[in-house]
Kinemage of the C-alpha trace (Angstrom):
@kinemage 1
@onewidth
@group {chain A} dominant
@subgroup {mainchain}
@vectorlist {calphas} color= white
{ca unk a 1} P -47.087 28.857 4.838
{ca unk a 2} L -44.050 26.834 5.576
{ca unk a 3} L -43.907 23.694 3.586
{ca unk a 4} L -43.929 20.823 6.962
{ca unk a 5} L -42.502 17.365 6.917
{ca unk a 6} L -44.551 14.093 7.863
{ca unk a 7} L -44.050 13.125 11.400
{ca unk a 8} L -42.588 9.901 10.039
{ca unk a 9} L -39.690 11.219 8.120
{ca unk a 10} L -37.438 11.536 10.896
{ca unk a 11} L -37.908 7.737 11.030
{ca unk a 12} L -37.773 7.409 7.648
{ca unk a 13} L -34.669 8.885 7.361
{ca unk a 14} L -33.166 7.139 10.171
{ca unk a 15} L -34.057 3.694 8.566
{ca unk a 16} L -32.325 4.245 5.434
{ca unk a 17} L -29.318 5.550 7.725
{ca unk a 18} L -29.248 2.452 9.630
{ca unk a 19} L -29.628 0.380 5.829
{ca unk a 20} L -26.661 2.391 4.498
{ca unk a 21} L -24.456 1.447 7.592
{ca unk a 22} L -25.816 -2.151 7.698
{ca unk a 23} L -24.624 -2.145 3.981
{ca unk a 24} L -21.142 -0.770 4.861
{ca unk a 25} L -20.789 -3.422 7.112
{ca unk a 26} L -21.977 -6.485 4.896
{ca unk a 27} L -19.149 -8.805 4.073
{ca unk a 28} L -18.029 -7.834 0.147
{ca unk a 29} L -17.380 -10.735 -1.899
{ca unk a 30} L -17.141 -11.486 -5.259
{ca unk a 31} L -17.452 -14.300 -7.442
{ca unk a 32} L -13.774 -16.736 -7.815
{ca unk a 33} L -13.937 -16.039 -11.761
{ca unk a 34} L -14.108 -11.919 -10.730
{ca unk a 35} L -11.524 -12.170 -7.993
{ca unk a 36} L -9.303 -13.830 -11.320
{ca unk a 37} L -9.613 -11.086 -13.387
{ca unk a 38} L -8.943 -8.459 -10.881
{ca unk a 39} L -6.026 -9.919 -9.952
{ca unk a 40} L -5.090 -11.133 -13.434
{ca unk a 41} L -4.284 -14.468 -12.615
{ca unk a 42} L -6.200 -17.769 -13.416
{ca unk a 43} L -8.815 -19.476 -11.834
{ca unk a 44} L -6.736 -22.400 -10.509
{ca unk a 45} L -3.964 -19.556 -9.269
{ca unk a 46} L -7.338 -18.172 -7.009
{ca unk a 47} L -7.349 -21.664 -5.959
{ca unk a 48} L -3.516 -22.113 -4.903
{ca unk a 49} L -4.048 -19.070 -3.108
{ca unk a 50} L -6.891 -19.590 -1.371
{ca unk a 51} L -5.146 -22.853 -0.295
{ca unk a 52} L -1.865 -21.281 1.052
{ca unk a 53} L -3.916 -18.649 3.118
{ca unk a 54} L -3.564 -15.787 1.064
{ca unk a 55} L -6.875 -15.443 -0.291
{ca unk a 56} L -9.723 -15.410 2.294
{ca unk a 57} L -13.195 -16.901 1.073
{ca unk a 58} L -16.652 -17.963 2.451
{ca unk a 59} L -19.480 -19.995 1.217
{ca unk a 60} L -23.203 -19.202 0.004
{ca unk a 61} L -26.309 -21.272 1.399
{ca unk a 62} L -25.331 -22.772 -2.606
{ca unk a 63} L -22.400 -23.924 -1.351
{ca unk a 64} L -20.906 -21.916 -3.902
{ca unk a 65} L -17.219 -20.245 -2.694
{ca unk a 66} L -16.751 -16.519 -3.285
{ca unk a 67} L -13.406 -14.339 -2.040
{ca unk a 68} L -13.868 -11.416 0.020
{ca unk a 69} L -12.535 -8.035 -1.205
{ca unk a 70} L -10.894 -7.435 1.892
{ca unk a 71} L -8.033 -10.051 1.106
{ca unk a 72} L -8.136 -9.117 -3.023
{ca unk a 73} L -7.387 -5.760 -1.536
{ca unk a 74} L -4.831 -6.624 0.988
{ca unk a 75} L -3.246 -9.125 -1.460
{ca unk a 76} L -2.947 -6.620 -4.232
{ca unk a 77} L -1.330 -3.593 -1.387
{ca unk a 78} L 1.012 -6.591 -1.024
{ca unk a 79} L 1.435 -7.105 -4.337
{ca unk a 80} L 2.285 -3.153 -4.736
{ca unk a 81} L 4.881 -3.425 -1.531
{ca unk a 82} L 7.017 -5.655 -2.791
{ca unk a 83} L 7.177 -4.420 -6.266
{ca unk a 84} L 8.234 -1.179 -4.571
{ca unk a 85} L 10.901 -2.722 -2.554
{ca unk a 86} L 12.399 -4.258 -5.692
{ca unk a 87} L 11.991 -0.959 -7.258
{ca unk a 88} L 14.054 0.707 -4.586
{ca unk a 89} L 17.030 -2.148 -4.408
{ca unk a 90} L 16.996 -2.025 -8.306
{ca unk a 91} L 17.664 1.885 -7.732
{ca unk a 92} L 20.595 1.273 -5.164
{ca unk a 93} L 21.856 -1.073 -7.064
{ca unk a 94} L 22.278 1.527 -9.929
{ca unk a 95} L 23.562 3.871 -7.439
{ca unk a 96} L 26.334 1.533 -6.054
{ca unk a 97} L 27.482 0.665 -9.470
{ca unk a 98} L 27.708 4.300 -10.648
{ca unk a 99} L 29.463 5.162 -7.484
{ca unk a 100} L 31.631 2.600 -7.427
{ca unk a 101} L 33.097 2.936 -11.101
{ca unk a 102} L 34.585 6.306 -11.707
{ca unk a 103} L 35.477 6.900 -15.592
{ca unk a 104} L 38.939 8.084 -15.473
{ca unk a 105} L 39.846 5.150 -13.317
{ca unk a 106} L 39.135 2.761 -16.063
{ca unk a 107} L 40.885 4.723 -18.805
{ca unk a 108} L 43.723 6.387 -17.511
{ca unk a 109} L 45.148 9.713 -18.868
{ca unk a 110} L 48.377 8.821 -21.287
C-alpha cells in the first residue's frame, strides 16, 4: 500500500514557500562595523559615505543605523568599474607609447 501524504501538506508546503519568498524579499542589512570590513574601509569612511549618498541605510525600532547590502553591492560593482576603466586606459596608454616609439628611429643605423 502506497505510502499517502496528510491532507495538510499541500498547505504545509505552500507556507514555507510563501516564508522562503517573504525572506527573499526582506530588506538585507548589516551592521555599520560589517558593512566596514566588507568594504575595507573605516567606520567613519561608512559614515562619509552614507553622508554623500553613496551608502544607503535604515534604522531599527533601536534606533540603531544598519546599511543595506543592496548599496555595499552596488558600491563595490562600482568600485570594480572604475578600476577596470583605469585598467583599460593604463593598457592604451602602453599601447600608444609602444606604437609611437619605433627602435631604429631612436638609434639610427651608422
Amino acid at each position: 500500500m502506497p505510502h499517502e501524504r496528510a491532507p495538510w501538506s499541500h498547505f504545509a508546503r505552500k507556507r514555507v514557500g510563501i516564508a522562503r519568498a517573504l525572506a527573499d524579499r526582506m530588506v538585507r542589512s548589516v551592521l555599520l562595523e560589517q558593512a566596514a570590513a566588507l568594504l575595507g574601509v573605516s567606520r567613519r569612511t561608512i559614515y562619509y559615505r552614507i553622508r554623500a549618498g553613496r551608502l544607503r541605510t535604515i534604522r531599527t525600532r533601536c534606533g540603531s543605523q544598519r546599511v543595506l547590502i543592496d548599496s555595499i553591492e552596488e558600491l563595490l560593482r562600482e568600485r570594480e568599474r572604475k578600476s577596470e576603466r583605469k585598467r583599460a586606459a593604463r593598457i592604451r596608454g602602453r599601447a600608444a607609447v609602444v606604437s609611437d616609439t619605433d627602435p631604429c628611429e631612436k638609434f639610427p643605423a651608422p
